[in-house]
C-alpha positions in Angstrom: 11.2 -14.7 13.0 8.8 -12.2 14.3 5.2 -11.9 13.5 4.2 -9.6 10.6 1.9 -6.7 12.0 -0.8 -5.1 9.7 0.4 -1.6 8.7 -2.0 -1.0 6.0 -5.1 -2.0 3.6 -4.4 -0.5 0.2 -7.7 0.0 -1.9 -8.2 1.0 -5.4 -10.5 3.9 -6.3 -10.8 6.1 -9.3 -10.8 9.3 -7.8 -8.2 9.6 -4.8 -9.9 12.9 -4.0 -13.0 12.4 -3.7 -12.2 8.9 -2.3 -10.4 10.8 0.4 -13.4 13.4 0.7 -15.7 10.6 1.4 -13.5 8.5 3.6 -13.3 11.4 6.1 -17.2 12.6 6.3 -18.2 8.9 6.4 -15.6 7.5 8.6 -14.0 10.5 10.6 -10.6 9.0 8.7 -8.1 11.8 8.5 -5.2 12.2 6.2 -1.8 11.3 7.9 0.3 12.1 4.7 -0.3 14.7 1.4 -1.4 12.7 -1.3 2.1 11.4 -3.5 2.8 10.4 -6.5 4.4 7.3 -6.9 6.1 6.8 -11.1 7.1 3.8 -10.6 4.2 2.3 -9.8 2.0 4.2 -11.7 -0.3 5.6 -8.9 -1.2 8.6 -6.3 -1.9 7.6 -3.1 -2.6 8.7 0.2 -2.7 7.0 3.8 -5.3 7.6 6.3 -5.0 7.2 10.0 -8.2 5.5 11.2 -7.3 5.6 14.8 -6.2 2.3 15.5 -2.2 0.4 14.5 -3.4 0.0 10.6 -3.7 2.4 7.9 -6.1 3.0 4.8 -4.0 3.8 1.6 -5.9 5.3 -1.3 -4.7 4.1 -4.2 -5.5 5.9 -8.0 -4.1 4.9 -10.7 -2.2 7.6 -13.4 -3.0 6.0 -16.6 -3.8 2.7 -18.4 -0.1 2.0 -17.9 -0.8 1.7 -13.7 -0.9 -2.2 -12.9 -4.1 -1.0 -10.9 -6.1 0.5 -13.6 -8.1 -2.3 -14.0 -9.1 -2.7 -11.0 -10.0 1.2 -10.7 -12.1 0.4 -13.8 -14.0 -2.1 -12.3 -15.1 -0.2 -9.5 -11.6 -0.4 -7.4 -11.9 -2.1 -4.0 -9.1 -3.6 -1.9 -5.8 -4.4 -3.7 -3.8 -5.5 -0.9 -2.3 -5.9 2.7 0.5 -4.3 4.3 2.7 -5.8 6.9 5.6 -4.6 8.6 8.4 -6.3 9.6 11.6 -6.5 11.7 13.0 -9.6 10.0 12.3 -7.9 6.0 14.9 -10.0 5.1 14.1 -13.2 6.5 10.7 -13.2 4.6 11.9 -12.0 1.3 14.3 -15.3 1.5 10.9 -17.1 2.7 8.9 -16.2 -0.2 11.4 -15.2 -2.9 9.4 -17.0 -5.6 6.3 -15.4 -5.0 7.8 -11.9 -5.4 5.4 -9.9 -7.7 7.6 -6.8 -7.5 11.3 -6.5 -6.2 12.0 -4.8 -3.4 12.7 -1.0 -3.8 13.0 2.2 -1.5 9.5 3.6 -0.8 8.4 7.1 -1.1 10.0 9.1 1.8 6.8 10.7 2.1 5.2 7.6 2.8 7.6 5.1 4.8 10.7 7.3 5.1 12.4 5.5 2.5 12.2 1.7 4.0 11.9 -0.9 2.2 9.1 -2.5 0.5 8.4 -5.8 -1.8 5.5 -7.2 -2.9 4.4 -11.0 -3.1 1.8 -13.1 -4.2 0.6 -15.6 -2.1 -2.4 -17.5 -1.0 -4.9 -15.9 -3.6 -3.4 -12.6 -1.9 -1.4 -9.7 -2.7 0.9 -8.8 0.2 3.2 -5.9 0.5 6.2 -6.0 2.9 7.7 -3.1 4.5 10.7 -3.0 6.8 10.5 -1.8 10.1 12.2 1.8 11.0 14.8 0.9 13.2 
């Protein structure tokens, strides 16, 4: 199988506005997408290009109902890592009992529609995306 490659860090914050404010005065980040909402996960986001291979996705969550509410209560911070992948398949058959959330289409705005799962493992939360072919 091919090496994952990191494609992004997703991190919590209560406010993806002025998240996304601050991330570009301090950081020179800019936005690479408009900021989505995703319903079925319960969360707007946003990815930042940061000049190098990986991304920064802002993550807010809608209401209590968002599995990262909690975490945006608590001050938000990172929620997970991104990698993208070639073989998508071959790792959902490697991990398939640490799938936290099946795999499902992601936003076209945000990976054109490729597939995403993610997995629990090592301590972690992972999301996997599929490679554009």
């Amino acid at each position: 199988m091919s090496p994952l490659k990191l494609h992004h860090i997703g991190i919590v914050v209560k406010d993806i506005n002025r998240s996304l404010n601050q991330f570009q005065q301090d950081y020179g980040f800019s936005p690479s997408t408009e900021v989505i909402t995703v319903d079925n996960q319960g969360v707007r986001v946003v990815l930042l290009s940061c000049g190098g291979d990986a991304a920064i996705e802002l993550i807010e969550p809608l209401d209590e109902h968002s599995p990262a509410y909690t975490a945006a209560q608590q001050g938000g911070g990172l929620n997970h890592l991104c990698y993208e992948t070639a073989d998508f398949d071959k790792y959902l058959e490697r991990f398939k009992h640490k799938i936290v959330r099946s795999v499902r289409p992601s936003p076209l705005p945000l990976f054109g529609g490729r597939r995403t799962a993610f997995i629990f493992r090592h301590h972690q939360l992972i999301e996997l995306l599929e490679k554009s072919r």
